[in-house]
Residue frames as qw, qx, qy, qz and C-alpha x, y, z in Angstrom:
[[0.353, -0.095, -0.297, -0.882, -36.63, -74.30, -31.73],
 [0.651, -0.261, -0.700, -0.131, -38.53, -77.49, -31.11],
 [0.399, -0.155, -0.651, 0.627, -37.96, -76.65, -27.23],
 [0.100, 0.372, 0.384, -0.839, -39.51, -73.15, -26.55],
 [0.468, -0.124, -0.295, -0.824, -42.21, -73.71, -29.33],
 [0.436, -0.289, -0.851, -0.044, -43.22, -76.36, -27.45],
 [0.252, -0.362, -0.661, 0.606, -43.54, -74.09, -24.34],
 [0.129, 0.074, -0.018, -0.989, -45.10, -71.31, -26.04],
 [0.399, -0.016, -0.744, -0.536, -47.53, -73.96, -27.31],
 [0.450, -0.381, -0.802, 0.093, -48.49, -75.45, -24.13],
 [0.127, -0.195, -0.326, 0.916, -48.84, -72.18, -22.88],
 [0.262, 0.033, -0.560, -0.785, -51.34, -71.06, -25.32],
 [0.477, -0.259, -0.815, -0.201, -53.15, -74.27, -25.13],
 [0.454, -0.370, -0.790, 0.179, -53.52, -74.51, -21.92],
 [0.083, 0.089, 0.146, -0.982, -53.88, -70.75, -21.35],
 [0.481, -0.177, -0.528, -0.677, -57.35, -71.12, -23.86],
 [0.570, -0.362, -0.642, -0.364, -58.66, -73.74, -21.33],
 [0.219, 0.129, -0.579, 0.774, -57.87, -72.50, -18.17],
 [0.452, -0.215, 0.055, -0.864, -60.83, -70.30, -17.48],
 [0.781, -0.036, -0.291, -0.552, -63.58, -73.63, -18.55],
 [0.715, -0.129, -0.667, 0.165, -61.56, -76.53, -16.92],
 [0.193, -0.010, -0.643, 0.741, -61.02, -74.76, -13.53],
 [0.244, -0.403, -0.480, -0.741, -64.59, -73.47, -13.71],
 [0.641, -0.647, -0.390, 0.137, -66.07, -75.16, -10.23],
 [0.565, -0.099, -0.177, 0.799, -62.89, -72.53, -8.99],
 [0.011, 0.303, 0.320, 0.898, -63.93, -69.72, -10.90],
 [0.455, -0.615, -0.357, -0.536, -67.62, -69.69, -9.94],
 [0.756, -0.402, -0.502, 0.122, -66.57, -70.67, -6.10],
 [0.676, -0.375, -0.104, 0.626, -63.41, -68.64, -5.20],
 [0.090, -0.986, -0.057, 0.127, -63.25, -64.85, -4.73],
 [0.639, -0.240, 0.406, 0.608, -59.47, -64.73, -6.98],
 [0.124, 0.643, -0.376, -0.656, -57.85, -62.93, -9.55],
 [0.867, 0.459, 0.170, -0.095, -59.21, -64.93, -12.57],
 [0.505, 0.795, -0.333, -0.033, -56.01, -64.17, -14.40],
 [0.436, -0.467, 0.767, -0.050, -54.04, -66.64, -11.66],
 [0.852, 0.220, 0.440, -0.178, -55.58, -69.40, -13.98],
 [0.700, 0.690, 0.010, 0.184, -53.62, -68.53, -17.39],
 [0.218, 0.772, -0.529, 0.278, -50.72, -67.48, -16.10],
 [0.639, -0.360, 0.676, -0.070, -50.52, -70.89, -13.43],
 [0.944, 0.268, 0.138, 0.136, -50.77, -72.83, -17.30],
 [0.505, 0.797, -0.266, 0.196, -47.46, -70.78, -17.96],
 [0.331, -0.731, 0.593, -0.071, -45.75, -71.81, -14.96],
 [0.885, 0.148, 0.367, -0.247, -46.66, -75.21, -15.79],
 [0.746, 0.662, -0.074, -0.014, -45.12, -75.04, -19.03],
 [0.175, -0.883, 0.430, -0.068, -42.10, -73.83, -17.42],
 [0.736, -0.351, 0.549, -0.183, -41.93, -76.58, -15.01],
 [0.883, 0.202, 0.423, -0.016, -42.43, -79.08, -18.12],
 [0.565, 0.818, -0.012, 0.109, -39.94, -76.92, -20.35],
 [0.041, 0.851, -0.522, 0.033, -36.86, -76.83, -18.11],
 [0.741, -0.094, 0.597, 0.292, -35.57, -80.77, -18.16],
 [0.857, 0.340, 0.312, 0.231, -35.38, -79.95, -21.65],
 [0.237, 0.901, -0.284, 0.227, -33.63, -76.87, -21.82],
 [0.565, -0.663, 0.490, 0.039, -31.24, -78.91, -19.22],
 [0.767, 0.318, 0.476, 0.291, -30.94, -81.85, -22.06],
 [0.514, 0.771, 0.024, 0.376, -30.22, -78.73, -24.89],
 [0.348, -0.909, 0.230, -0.005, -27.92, -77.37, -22.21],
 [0.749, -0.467, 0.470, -0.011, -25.92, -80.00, -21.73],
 [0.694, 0.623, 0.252, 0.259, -25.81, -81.10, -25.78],
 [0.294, 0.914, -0.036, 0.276, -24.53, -77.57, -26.46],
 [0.011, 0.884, -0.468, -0.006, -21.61, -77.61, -24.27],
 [0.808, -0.005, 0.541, 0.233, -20.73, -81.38, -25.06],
 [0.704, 0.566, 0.274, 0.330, -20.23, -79.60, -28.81],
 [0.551, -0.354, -0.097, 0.750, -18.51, -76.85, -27.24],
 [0.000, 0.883, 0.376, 0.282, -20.28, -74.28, -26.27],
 [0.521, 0.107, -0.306, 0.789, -18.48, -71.14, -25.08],
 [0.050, -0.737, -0.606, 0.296, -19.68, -68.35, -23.07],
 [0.217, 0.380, 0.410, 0.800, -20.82, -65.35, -24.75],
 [0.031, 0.393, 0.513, -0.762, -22.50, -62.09, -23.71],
 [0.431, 0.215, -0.371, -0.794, -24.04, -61.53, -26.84],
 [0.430, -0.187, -0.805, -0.363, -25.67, -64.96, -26.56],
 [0.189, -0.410, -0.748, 0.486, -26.93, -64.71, -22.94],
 [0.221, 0.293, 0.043, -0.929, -28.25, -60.92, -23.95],
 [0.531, 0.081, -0.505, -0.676, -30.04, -62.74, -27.10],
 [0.255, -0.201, -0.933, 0.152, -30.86, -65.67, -24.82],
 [0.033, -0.366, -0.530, 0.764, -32.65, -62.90, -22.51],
 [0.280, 0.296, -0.074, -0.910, -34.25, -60.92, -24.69],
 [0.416, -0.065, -0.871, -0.253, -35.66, -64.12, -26.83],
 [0.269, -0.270, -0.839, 0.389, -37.29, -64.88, -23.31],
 [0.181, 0.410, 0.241, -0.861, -38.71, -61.77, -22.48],
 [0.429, 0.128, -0.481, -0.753, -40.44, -61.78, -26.25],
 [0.410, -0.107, -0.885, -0.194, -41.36, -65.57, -25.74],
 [0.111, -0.423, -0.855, 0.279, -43.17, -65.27, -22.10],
 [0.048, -0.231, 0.447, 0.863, -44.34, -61.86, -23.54],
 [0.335, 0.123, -0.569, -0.741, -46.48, -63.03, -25.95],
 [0.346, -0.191, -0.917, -0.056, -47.48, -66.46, -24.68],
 [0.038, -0.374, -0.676, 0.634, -48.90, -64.76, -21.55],
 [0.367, 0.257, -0.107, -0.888, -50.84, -62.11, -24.18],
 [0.432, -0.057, -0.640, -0.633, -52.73, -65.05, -26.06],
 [0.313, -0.066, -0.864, 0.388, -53.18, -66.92, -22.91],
 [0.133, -0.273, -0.390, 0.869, -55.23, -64.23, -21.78],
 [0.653, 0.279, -0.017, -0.704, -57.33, -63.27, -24.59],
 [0.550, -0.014, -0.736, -0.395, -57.87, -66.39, -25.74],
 [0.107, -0.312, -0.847, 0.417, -58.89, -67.84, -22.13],
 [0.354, 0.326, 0.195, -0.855, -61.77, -64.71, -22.06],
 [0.359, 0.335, -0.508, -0.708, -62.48, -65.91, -25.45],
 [0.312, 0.006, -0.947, 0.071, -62.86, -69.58, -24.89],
 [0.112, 0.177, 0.661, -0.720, -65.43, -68.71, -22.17],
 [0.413, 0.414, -0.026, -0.811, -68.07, -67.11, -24.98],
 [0.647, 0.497, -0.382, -0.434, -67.11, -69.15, -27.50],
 [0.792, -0.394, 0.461, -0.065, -66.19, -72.70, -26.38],
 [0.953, 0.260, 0.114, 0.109, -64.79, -73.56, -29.89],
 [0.000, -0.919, 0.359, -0.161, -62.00, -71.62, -29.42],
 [0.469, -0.550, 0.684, 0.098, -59.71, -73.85, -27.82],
 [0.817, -0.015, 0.428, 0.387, -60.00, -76.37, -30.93],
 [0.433, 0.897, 0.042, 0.078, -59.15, -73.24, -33.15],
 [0.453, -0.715, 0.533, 0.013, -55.61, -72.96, -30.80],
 [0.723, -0.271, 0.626, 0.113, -55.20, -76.23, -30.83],
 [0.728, 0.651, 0.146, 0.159, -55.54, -76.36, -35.57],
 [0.266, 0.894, -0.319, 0.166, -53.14, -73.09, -35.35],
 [0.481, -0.712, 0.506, 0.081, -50.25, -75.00, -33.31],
 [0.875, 0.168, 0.361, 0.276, -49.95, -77.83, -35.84],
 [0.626, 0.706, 0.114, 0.311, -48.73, -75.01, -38.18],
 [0.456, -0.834, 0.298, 0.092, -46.28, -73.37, -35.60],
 [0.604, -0.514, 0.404, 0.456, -43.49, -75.56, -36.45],
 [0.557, 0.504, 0.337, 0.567, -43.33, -74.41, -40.42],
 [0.014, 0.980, 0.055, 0.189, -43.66, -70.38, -39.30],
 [0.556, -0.816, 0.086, 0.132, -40.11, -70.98, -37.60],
 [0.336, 0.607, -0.720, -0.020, -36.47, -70.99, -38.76],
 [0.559, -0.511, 0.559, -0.337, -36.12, -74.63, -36.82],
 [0.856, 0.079, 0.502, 0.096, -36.77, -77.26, -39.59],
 [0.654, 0.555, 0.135, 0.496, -34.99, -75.08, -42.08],
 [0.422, -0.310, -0.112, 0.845, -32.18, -72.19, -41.63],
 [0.148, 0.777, -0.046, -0.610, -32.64, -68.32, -42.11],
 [0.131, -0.405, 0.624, 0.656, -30.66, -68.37, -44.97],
 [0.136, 0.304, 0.927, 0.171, -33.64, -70.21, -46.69],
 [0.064, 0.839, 0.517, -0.158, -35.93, -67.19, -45.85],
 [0.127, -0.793, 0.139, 0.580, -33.44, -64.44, -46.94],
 [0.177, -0.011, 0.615, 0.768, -33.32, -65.82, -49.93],
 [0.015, 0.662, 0.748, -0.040, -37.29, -65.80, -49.67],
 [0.070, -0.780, -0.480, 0.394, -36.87, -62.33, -49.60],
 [0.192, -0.239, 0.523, 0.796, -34.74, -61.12, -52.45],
 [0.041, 0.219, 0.811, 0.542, -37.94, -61.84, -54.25],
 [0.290, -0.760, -0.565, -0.137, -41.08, -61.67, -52.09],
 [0.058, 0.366, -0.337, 0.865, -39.75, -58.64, -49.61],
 [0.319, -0.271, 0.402, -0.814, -43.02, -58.82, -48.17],
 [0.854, -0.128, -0.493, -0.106, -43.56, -62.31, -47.61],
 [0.679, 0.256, -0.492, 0.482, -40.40, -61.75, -45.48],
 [0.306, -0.273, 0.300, -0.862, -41.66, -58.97, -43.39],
 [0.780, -0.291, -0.138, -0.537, -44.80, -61.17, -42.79],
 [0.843, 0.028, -0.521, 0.131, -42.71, -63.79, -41.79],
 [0.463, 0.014, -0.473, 0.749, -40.93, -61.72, -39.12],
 [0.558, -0.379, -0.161, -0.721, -44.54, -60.36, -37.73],
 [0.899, -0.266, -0.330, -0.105, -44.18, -63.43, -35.97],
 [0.404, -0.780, 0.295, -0.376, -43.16, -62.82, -32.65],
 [0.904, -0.232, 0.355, -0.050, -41.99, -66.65, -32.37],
 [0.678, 0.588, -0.142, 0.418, -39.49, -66.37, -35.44],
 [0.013, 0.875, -0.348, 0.335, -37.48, -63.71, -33.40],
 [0.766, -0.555, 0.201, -0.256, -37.76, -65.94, -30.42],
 [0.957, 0.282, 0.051, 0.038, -36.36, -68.78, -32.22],
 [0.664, 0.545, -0.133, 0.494, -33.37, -67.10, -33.86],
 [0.160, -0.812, 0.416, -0.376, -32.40, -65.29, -30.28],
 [0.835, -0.431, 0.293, -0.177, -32.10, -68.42, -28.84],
 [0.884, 0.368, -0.077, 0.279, -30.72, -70.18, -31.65],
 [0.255, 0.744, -0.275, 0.553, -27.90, -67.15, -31.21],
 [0.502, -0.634, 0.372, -0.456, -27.76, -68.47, -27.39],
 [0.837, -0.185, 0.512, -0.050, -27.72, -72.26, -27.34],
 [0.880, 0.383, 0.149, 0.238, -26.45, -73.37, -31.54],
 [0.445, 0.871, -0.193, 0.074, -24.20, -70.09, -32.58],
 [0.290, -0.747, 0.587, -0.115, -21.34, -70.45, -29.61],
 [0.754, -0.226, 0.582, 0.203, -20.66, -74.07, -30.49],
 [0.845, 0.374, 0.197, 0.329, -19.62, -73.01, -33.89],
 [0.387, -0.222, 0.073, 0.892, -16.90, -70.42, -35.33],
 [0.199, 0.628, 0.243, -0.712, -18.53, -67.31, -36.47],
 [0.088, 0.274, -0.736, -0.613, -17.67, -67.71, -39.90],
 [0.040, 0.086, 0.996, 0.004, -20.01, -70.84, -39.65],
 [0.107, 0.566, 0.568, -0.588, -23.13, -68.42, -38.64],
 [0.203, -0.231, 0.044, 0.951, -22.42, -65.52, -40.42],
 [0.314, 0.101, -0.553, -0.765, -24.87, -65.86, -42.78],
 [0.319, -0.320, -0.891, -0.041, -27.66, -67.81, -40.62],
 [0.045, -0.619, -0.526, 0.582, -29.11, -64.47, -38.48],
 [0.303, 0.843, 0.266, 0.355, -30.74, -61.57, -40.35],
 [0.451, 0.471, -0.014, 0.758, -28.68, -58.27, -40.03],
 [0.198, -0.436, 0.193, -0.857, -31.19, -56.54, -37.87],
 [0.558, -0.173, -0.795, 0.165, -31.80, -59.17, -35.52],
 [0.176, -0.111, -0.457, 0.865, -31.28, -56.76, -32.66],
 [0.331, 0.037, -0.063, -0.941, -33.93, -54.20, -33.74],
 [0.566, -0.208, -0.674, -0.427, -36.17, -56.80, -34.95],
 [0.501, -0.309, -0.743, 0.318, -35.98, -58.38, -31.19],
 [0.127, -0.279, -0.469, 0.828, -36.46, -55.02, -29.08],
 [0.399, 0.059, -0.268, -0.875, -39.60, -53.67, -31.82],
 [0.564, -0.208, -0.786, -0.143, -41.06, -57.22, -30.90],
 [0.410, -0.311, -0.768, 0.382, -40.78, -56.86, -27.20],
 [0.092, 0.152, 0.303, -0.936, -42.06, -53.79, -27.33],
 [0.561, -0.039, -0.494, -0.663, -44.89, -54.81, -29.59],
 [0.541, -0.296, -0.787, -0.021, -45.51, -57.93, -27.13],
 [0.222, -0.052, -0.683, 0.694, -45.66, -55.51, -23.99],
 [0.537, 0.055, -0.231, -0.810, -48.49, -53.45, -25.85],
 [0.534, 0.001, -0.792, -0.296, -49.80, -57.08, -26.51],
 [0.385, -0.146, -0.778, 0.475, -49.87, -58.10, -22.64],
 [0.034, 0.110, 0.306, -0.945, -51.57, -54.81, -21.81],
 [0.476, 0.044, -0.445, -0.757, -54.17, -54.92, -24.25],
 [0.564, -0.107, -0.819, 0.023, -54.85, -58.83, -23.75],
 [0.239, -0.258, -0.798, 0.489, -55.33, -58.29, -19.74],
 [0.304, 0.186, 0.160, -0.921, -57.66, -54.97, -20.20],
 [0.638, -0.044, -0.463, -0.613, -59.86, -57.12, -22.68],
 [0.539, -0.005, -0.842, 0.019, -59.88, -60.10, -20.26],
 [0.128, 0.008, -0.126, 0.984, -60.58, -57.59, -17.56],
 [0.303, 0.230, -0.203, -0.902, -63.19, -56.31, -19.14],
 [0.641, -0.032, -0.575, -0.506, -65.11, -59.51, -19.89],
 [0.435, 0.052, -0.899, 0.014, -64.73, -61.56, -16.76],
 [0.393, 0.100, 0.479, -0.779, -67.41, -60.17, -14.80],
 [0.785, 0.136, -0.113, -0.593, -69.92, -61.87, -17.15],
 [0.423, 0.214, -0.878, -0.066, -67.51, -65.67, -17.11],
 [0.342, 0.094, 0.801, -0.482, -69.99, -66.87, -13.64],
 [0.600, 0.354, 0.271, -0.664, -73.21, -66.40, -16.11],
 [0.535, 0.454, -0.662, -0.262, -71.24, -68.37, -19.29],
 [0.055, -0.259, 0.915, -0.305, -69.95, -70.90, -16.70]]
């Protein structure tokens, strides 16, 4: 968990200030504006894959096995996670431009990122959460970064135990949940670049 919120995070972030720190670019160079948020996501990459090599390596030292159900949930987890990261990136870089406090508003909402995830506590903690609250639970799985989490988990933690060991550590409708997300995050991407789009003819006169 602690791995790809870190990359959605520095995505985000550095998506928000993209636009205002490259600015002498912006106003100078005749470019797709949108090369600016989406070069903070390669970035992230870049700075996100030693550790996924480090959680790699862990996971088959505990004996990991391969699995096509975890490489499918590994994939699909991914797709949701760059997805999404590339949709706030986007409006929130347009945003930032108008509104310059934006980027510490980003920067408040990440502190709370790592409580919205299964990562310092297990599912099994939120499913009871939901015998009671039902729709606390739903709200909780609105979050596009929960799914993420728990596909990955289901890629890099589940195969190094015995199934038994899981069984009771994914929700039921994982699956659905993950493909109603990625469709909800392509909508998200579409939206995000038409509003960004749509505003950055006026980012030379903000600038």
């Amino acid at each position: 968990g602690m791995v790809f919120v870190h990359y959605f995070t520095e995505t985000w972030s550095g998506g928000t200030r993209s636009i205002w720190t490259n600015r002498s670019l912006v106003l100078k160079m005749r470019v797709p504006r949108e090369i600016f948020p989406v070069a903070t996501m390669v970035v992230a990459a870049y700075h996100t894959g030693p550790q996924i090599l480090i959680l790699a390596v862990a996971c088959a030292l505990l004996g990991w096995h391969f699995s096509m159900i975890g490489l499918a949930a590994g994939a699909l987890g991914l797709a949701i996670l760059v997805l999404f990261s590339m949709a706030l990136a986007l409006f929130f870089a347009a945003l930032n431009v108008f509104f310059k406090d934006f980027e510490n508003i980003v920067h408040t909402m990440t502190q709370f990122l790592h409580f919205l995830v299964p990562m310092m506590y297990a599912y099994s903690y939120i499913a009871r959460l939901g015998d009671h609250h039902r729709w606390a639970y739903e709200l909780y799985f609105a979050n596009p970064l929960a799914e993420t989490v728990m596909l990955m988990q289901r890629l890099f933690w589940a195969p190094t135990l015995e199934p038994h060991e899981y069984a009771n550590e994914f929700p039921p409708d994982l699956w659905e949940r993950g493909f109603i997300m990625l469709a909800v995050c392509i909508v998200l991407v579409v939206l995000a670049q038409k509003f960004f789009a749509r505003l950055e003819g006026k980012f030379p006169e903000r600038l």
